[in-house]
Every structure is written in C-alpha cells, then in structure tokens.
SERO-4910 file (N, C-alpha, C, O; in steps of 0.05 Angstrom, whole numbers):
BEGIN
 pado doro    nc1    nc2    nc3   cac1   cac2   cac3    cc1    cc2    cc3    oc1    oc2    oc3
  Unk    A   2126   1498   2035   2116   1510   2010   2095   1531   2017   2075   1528   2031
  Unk    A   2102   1551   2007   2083   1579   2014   2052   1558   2009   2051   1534   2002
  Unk    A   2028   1582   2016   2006   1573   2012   1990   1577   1975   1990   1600   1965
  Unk    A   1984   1566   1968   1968   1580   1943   1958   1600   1943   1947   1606   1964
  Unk    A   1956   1621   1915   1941   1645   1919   1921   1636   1917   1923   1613   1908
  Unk    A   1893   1643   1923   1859   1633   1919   1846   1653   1906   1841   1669   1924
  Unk    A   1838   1662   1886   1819   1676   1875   1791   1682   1896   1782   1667   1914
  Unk    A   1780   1709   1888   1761   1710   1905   1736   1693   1907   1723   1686   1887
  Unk    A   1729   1686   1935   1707   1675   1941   1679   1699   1943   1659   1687   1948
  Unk    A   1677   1715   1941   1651   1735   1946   1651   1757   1923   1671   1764   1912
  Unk    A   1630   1764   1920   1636   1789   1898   1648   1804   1899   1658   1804   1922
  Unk    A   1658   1825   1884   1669   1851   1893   1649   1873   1880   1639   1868   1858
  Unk    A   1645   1895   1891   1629   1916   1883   1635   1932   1852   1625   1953   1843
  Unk    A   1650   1918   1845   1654   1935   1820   1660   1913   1790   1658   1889   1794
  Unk    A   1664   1918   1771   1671   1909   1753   1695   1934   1739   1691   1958   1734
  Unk    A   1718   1916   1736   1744   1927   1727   1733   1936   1693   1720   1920   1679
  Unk    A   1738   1958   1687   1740   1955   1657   1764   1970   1639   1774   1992   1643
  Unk    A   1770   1950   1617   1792   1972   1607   1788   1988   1587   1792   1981   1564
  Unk    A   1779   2013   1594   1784   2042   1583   1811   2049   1580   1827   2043   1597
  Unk    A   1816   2059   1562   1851   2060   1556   1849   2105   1568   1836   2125   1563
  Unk    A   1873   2095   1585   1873   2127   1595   1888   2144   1576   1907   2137   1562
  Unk    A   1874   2175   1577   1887   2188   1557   1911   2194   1557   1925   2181   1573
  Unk    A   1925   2213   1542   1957   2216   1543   1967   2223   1562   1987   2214   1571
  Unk    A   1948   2249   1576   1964   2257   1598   1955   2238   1623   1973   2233   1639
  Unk    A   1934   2231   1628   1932   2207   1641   1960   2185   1649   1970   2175   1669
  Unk    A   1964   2185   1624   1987   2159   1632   2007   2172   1634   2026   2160   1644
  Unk    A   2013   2210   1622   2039   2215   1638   2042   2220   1662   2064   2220   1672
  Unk    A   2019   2225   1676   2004   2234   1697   2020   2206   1728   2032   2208   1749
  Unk    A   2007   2184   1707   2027   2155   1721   2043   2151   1727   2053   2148   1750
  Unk    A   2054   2150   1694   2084   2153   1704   2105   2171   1719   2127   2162   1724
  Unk    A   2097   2195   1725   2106   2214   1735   2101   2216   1760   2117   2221   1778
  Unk    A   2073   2211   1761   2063   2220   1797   2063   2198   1811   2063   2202   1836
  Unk    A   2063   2168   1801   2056   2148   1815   2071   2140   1834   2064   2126   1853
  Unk    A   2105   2155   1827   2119   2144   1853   2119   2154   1876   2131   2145   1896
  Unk    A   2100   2181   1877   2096   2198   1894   2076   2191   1906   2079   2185   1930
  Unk    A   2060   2190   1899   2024   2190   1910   2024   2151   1907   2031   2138   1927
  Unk    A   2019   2140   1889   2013   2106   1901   2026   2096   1910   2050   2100   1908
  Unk    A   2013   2071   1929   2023   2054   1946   2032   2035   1935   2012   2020   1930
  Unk    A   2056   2022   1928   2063   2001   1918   2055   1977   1935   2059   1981   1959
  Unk    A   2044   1952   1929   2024   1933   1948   2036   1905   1940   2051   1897   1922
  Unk    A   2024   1893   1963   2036   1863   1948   2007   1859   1946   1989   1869   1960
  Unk    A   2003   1832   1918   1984   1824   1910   1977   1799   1918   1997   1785   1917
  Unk    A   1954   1784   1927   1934   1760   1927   1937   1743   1894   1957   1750   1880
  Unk    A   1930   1734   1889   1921   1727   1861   1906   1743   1839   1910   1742   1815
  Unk    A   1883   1762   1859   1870   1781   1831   1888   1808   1834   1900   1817   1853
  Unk    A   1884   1820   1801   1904   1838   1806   1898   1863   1820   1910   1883   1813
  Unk    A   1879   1865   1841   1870   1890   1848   1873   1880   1880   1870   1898   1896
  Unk    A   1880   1856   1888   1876   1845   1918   1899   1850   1932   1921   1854   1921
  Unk    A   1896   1849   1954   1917   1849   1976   1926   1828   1983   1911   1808   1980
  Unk    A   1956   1825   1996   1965   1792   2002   1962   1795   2022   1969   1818   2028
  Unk    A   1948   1774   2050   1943   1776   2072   1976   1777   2091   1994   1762   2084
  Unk    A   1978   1794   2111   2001   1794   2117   2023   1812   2107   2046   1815   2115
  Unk    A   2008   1827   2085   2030   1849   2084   2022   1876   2081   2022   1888   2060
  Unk    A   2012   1886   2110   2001   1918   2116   2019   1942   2111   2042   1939   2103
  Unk    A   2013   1957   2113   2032   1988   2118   2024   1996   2143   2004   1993   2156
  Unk    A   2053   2012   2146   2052   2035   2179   2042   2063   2164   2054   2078   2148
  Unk    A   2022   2063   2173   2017   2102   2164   2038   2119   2159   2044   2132   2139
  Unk    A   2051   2116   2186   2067   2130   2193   2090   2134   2176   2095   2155   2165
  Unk    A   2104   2116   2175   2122   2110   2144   2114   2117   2117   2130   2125   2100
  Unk    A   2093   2116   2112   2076   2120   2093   2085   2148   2085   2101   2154   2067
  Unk    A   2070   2168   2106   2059   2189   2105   2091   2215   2116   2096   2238   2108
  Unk    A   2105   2194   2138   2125   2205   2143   2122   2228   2172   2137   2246   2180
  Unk    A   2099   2218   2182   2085   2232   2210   2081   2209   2220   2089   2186   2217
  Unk    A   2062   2225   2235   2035   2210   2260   2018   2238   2255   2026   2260   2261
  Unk    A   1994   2231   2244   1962   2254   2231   1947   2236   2232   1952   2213   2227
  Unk    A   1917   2246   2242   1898   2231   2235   1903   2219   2207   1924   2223   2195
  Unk    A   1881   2202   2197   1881   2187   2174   1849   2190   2174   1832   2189   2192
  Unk    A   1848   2195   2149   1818   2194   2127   1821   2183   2107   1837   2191   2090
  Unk    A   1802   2152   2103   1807   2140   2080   1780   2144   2066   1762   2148   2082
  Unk    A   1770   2145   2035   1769   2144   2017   1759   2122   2003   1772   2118   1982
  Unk    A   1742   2108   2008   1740   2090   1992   1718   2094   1963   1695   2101   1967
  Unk    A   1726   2088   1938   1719   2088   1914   1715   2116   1909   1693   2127   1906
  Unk    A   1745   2130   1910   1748   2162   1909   1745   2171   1878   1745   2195   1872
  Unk    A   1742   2151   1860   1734   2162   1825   1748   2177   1821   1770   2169   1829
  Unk    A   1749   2202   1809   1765   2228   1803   1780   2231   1819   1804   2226   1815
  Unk    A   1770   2242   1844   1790   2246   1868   1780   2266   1873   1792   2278   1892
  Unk    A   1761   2278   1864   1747   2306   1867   1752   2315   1897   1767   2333   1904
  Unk    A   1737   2301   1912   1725   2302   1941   1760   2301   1958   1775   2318   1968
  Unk    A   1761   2276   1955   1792   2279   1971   1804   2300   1966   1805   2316   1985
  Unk    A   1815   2305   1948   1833   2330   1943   1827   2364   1943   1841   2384   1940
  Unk    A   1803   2359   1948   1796   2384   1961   1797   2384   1985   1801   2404   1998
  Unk    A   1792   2362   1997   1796   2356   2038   1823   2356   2032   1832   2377   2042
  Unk    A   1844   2343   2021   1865   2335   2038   1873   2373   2031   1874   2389   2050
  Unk    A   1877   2381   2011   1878   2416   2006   1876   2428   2025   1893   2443   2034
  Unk    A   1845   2421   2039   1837   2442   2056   1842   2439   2092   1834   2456   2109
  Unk    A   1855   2416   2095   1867   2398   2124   1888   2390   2122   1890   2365   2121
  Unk    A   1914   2406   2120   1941   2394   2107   1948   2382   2138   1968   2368   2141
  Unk    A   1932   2386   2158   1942   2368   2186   1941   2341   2184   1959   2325   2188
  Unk    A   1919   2339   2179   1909   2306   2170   1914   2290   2138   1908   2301   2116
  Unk    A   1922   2272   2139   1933   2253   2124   1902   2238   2118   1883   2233   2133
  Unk    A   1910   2232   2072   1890   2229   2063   1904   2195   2038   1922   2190   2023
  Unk    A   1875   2178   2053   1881   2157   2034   1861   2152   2013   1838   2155   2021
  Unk    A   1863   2144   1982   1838   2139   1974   1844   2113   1954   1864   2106   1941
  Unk    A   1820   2103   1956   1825   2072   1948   1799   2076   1925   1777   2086   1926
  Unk    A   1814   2061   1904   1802   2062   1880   1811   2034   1861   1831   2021   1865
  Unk    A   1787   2028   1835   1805   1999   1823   1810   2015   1807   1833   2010   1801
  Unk    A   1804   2034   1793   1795   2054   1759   1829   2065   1762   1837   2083   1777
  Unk    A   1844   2051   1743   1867   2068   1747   1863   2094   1729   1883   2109   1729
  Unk    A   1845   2102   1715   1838   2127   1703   1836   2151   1725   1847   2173   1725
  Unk    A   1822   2140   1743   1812   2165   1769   1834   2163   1782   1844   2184   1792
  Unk    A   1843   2143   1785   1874   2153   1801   1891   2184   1786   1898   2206   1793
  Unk    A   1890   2169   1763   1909   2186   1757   1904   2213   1747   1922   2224   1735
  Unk    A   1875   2227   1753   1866   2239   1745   1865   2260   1785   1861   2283   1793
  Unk    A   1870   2243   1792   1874   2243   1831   1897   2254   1826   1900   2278   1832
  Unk    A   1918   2240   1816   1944   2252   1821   1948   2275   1810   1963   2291   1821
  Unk    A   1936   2282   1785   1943   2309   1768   1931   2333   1777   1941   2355   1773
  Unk    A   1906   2328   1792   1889   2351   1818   1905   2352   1842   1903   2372   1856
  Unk    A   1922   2335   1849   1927   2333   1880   1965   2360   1868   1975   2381   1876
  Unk    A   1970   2340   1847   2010   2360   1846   2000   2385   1834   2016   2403   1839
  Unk    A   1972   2395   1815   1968   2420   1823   1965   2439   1838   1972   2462   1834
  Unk    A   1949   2426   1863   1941   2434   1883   1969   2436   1903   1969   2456   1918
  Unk    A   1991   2419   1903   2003   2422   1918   2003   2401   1934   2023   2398   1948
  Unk    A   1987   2388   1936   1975   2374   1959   1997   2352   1956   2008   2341   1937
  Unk    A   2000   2348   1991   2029   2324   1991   2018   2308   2023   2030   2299   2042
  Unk    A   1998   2309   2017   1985   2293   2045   1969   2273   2044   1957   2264   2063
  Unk    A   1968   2261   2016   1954   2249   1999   1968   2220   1985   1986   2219   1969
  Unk    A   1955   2199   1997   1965   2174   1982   1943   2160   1961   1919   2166   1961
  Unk    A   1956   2142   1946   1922   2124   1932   1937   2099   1934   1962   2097   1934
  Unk    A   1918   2075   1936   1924   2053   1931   1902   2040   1910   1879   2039   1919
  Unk    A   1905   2030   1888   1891   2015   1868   1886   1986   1880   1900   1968   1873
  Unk    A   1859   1982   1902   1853   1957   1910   1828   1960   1914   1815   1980   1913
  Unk    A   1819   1928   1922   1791   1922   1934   1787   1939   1959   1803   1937   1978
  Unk    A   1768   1953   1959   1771   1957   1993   1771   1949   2020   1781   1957   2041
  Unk    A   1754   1928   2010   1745   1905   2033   1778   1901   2047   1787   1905   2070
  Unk    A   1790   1891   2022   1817   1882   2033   1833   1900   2035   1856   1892   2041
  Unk    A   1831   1925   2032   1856   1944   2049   1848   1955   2076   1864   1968   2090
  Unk    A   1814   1948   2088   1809   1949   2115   1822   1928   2124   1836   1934   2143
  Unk    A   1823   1898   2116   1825   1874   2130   1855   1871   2130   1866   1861   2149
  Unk    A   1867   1881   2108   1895   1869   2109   1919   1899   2104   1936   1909   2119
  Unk    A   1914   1904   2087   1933   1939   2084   1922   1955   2112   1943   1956   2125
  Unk    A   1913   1960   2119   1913   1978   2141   1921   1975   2167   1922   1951   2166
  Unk    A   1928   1981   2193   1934   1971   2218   1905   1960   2230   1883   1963   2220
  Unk    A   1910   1952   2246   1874   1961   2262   1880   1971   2285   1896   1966   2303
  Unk    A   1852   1995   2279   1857   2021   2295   1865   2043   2287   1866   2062   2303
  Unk    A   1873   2047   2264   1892   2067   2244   1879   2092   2229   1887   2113   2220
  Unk    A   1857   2083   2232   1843   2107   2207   1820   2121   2227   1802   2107   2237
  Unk    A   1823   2154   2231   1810   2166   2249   1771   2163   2222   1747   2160   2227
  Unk    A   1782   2166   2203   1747   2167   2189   1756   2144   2161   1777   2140   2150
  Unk    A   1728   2132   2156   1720   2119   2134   1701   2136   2117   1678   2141   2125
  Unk    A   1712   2146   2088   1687   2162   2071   1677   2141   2057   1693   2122   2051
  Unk    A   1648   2141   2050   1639   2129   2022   1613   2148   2012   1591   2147   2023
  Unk    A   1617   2158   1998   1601   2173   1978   1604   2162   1956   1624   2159   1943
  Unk    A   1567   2153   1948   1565   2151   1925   1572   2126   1914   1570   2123   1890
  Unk    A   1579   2110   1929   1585   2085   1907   1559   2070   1896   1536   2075   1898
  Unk    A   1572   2049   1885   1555   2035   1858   1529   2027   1867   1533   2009   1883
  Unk    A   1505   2031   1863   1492   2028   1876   1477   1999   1860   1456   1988   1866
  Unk    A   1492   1995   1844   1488   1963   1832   1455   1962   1837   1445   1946   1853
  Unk    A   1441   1979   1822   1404   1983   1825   1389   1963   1819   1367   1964   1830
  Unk    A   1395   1936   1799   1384   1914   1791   1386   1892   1815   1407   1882   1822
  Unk    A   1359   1888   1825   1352   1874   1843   1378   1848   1841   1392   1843   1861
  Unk    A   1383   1833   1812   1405   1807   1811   1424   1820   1821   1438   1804   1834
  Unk    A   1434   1846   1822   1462   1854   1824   1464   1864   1853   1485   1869   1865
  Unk    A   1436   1868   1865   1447   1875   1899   1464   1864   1912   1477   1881   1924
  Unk    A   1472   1839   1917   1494   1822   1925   1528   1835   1916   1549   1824   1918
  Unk    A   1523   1855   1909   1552   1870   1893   1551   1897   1909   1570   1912   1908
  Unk    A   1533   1902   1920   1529   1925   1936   1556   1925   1963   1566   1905   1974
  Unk    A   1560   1953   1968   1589   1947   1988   1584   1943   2015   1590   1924   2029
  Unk    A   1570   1968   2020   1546   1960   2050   1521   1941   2054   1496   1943   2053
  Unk    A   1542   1919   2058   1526   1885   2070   1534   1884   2098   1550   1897   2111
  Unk    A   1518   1863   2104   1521   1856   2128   1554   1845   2140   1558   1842   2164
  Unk    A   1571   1841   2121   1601   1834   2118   1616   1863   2117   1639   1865   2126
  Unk    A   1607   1881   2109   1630   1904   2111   1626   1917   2135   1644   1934   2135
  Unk    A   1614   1919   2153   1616   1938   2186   1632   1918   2202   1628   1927   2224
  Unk    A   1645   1899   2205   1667   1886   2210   1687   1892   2207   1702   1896   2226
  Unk    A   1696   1895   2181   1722   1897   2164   1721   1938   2173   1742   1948   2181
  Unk    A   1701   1955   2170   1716   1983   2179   1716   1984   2208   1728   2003   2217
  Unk    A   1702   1965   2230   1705   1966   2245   1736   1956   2252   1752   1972   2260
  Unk    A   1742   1937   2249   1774   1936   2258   1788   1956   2246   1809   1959   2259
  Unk    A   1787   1977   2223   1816   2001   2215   1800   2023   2229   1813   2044   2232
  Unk    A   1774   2024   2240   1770   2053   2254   1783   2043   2291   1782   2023   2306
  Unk    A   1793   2070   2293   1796   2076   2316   1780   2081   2333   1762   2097   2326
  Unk    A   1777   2071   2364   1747   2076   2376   1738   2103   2381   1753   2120   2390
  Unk    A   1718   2107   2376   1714   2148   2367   1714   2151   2340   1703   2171   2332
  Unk    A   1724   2136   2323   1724   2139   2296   1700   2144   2279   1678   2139   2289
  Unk    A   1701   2152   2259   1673   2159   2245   1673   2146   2217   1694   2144   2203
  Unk    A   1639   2132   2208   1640   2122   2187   1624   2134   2167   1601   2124   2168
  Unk    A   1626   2155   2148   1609   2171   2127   1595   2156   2104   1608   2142   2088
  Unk    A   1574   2159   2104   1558   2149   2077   1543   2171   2067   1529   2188   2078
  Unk    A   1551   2166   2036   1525   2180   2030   1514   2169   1995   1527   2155   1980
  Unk    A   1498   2175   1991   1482   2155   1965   1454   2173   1953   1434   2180   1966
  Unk    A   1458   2175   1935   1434   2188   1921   1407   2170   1901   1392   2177   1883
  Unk    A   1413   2134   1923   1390   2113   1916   1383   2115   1937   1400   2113   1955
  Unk    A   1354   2120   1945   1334   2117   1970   1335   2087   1974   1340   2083   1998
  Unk    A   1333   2069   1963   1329   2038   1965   1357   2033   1982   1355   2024   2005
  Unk    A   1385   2039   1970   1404   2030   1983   1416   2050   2000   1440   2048   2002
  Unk    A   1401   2072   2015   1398   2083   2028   1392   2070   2056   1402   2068   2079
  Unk    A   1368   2060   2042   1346   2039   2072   1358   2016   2081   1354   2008   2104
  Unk    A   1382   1997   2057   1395   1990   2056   1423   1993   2074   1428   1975   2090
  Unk    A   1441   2015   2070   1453   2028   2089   1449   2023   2126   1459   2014   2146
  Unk    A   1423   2038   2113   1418   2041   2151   1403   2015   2161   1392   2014   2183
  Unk    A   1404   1998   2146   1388   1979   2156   1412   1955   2173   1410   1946   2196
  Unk    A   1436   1951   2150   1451   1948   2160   1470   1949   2177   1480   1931   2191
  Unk    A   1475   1983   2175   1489   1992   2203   1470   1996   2236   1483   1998   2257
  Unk    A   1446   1997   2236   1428   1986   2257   1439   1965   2265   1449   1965   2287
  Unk    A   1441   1945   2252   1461   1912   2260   1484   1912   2264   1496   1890   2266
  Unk    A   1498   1937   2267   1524   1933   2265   1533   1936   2295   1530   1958   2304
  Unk    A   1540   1921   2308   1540   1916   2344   1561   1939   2346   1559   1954   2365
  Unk    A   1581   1943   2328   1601   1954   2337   1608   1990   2333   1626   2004   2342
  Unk    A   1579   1997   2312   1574   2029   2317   1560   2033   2321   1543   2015   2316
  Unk    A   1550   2054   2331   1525   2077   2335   1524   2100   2316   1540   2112   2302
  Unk    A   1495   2101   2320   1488   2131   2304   1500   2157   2317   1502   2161   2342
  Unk    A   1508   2173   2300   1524   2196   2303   1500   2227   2285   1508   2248   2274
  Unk    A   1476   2220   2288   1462   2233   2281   1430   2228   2297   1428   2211   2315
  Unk    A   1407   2243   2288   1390   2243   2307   1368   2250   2276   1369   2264   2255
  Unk    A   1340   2221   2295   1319   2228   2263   1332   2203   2249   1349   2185   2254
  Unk    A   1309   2212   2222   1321   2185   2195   1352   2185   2192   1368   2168   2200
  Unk    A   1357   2209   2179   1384   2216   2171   1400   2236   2175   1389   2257   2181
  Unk    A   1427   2237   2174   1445   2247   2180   1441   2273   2160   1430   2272   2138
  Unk    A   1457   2304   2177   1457   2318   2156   1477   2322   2137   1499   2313   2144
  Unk    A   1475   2332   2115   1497   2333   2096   1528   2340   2114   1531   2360   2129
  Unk    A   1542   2324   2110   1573   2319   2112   1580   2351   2103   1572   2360   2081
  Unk    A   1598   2370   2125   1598   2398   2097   1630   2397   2108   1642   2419   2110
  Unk    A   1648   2367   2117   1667   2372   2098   1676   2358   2066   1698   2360   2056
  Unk    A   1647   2342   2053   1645   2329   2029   1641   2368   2010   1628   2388   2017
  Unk    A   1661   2362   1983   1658   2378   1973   1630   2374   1957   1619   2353   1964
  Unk    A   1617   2388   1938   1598   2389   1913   1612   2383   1897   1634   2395   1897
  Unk    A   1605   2353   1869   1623   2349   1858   1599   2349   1840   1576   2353   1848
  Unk    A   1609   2344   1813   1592   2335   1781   1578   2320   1787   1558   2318   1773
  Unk    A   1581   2303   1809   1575   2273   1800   1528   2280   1826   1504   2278   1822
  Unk    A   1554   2292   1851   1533   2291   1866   1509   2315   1846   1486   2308   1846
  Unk    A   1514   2337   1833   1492   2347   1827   1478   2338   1808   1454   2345   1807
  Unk    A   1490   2317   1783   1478   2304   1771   1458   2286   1787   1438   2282   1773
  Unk    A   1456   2276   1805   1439   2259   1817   1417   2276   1833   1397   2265   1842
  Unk    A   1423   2311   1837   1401   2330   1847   1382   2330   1826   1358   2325   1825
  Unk    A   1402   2337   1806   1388   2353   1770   1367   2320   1773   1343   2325   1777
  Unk    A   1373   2294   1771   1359   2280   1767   1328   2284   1781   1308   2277   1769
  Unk    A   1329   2297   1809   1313   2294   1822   1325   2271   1844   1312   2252   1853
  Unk    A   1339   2275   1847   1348   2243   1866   1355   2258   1893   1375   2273   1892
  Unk    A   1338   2255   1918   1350   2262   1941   1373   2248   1954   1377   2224   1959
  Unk    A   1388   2270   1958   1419   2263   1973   1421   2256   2004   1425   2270   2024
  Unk    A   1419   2233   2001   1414   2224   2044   1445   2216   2056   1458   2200   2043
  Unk    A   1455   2226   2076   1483   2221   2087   1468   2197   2110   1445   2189   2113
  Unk    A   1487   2194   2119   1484   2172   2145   1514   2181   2156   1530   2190   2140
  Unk    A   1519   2177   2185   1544   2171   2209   1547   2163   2231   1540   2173   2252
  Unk    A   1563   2140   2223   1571   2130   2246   1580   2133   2263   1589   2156   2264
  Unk    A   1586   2117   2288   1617   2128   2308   1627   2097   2317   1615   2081   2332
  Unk    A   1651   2094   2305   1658   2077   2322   1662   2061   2351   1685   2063   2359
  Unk    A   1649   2049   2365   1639   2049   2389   1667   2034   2399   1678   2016   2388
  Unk    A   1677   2049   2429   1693   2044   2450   1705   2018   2443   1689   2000   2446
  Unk    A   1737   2008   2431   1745   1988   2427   1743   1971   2444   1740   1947   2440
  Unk    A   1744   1987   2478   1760   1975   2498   1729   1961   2509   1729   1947   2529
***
C-alpha cells in the first residue's frame, strides 16, 4: 500500500489567496500554460511536490544551459527580462500566485522568450524534491515576504532550514542571490548564511553590491520611494567534492 500523503509539518512563507485572475489572465493560462508550466506531481497540499518525482532540466528545457531559478518570481518582471537578455541560459521561476504566473507567461510570449519555465510550488520543495542535485548554476530571491510581525518571523524563507535544501540544487561554484528592502531581515539573512557550513561570502564588507543582472522593477522602487535601503547579499556555493 503506497504511503499516505502527510500535510505539511512546518510553515510555508506565504499564504495562498484567492484573487480571481482577470480575463486575460486566465486566457493567458489556458493558452500559455502548456508551454511555459511544469506539470508536477502533488504531495497532499495543492502547491507541494511528491517526494520522488523530479525533472531532468534537460528534457525540460530540451538542452544542457546553465539554470537560474527564481524563487517567488511575482509578476515575472525580473526573470523575463534575464531570461530576454541570456537566451544561453535557461530560466526557472517558482511561484504559488497563479496570477503572477500568468502574468509571467504573457511578458515572456511577448518577449519571445522560450527559455523560460514556471512551476506553481513551495520552494522549499522544488530544491528538495523537483530539482536534480547539482542542477541549478544560481538561486535568485529578491524581495520576498518579509513576514515583519515579530509572531510571523517563523514564516520567513531564510531560516536556518533553507541553506541545506539550495545547497543540494546548487552546483559547487554555484551562486546564491538575496536581496530585501527590510534591514531586520536583512541581519537576518546574513546571520544565517554565516551558519551556513556549506557557502561562503561572494562579497567583501557588510554587504554585497547591487546584483546589476536584477532588473529595476515597481516593486523594488516602491521600497526606495519608501525610504527603505536596498541591501543584496551572495553567496557561493562551496566545493561539493
């Protein structure tokens, strides 16, 4: 008898909500989705991965290219101007908001762009279980939730549990990008990846300098206009062997 599905044991960084997508949104789905998403097998929640059933890039993508994943790509802003501007390298972005997906796919078949996949999952679990290990030349995260209410830090993505999980899909040499416009989970960030046995700093000083292959999006200048300083951090994946 197979095993039971188990609902999750740990938080996840986000809360699902249903916003109903607009019209072209959902023609946007139906049209682009067989192109650009990853069809997945599911865990029990509907956003999880079933352990045991990964993808080959390569099949995927229909090469062998570096890989740049994406995690909590929103719009798609940022990706689809990289994968646009690096049609060498192959682009993944992982998102739960099926709004931003599909708002990803309608920027990406304008653009042209065909180097570009999305998968609608947890991230945690498309490092641990969707991905190979070893597979992905960079990890992006810009900007995620910075869950600011002291009760809700435990929902934050960079814990002491996630430099594990990108350490097995980075490749040794691989690079891990942050960036965040909360100073608290900033200190946070780097406090963590200090503990992380398995990278090094890829920068020199407090912080890393701005990423300039991250595009300028809405989102990041709203957090300038706030007054909110923009701090990157990077990693390097340290020697597997």
């Amino acid at each position: 008898m197979p095993d039971t599905p188990r609902f999750r044991d740990k938080p996840v960084s986000f809360v699902r909500r249903s916003g109903r997508m607009s019209d072209a949104q959902e023609r946007a789905w139906a049209e682009l989705a067989p192109r650009y998403v990853l069809e997945v097998q599911r865990d029990a929640a509907a956003t999880s991965i079933l352990p045991g059933t990964g993808i080959d890039p390569a099949s995927v993508f229909g090469r062998r290219a570096p890989l740049v994943v994406e995690i909590g790509s929103g719009q798609g802003h940022a990706i689809v101007h990289a994968a646009a501007a690096h049609p060498d390298t192959d682009f993944l972005a992982v998102e739960v908001f099926r709004a931003g997906l599909a708002r990803t796919m309608l920027d990406a078949d304008r653009a042209g762009v065909r180097n570009l996949r999305l998968v609608e999952a947890n991230a945690p679990e498309v490092l641990e279980h969707l991905l190979p290990e070893a597979s992905v030349d960079e990890v992006w995260i810009f900007f995620p939730d910075p869950w600011h209410k002291a009760k809700h830090n435990k929902r934050r993505l960079i814990a002491p549990a996630f430099p594990p999980l990108a350490a097995r899909a980075l490749r040794g040499g691989g690079m891990l990008r942050l960036a965040t416009d909360w100073e608290d989970y900033a200190l946070q960030m780097r406090d963590v990846m200090t503990d992380a046995a398995e990278f090094a700093p890829a920068f020199d000083g407090d912080w890393a300098p701005r990423f300039d292959g991250r595009t300028m999006t809405a989102f990041e200048r709203k957090g300038i206009a706030k007054g909110r300083e923009i701090r990157d951090l990077a990693y390097r994946r340290r020697d597997r062997g």
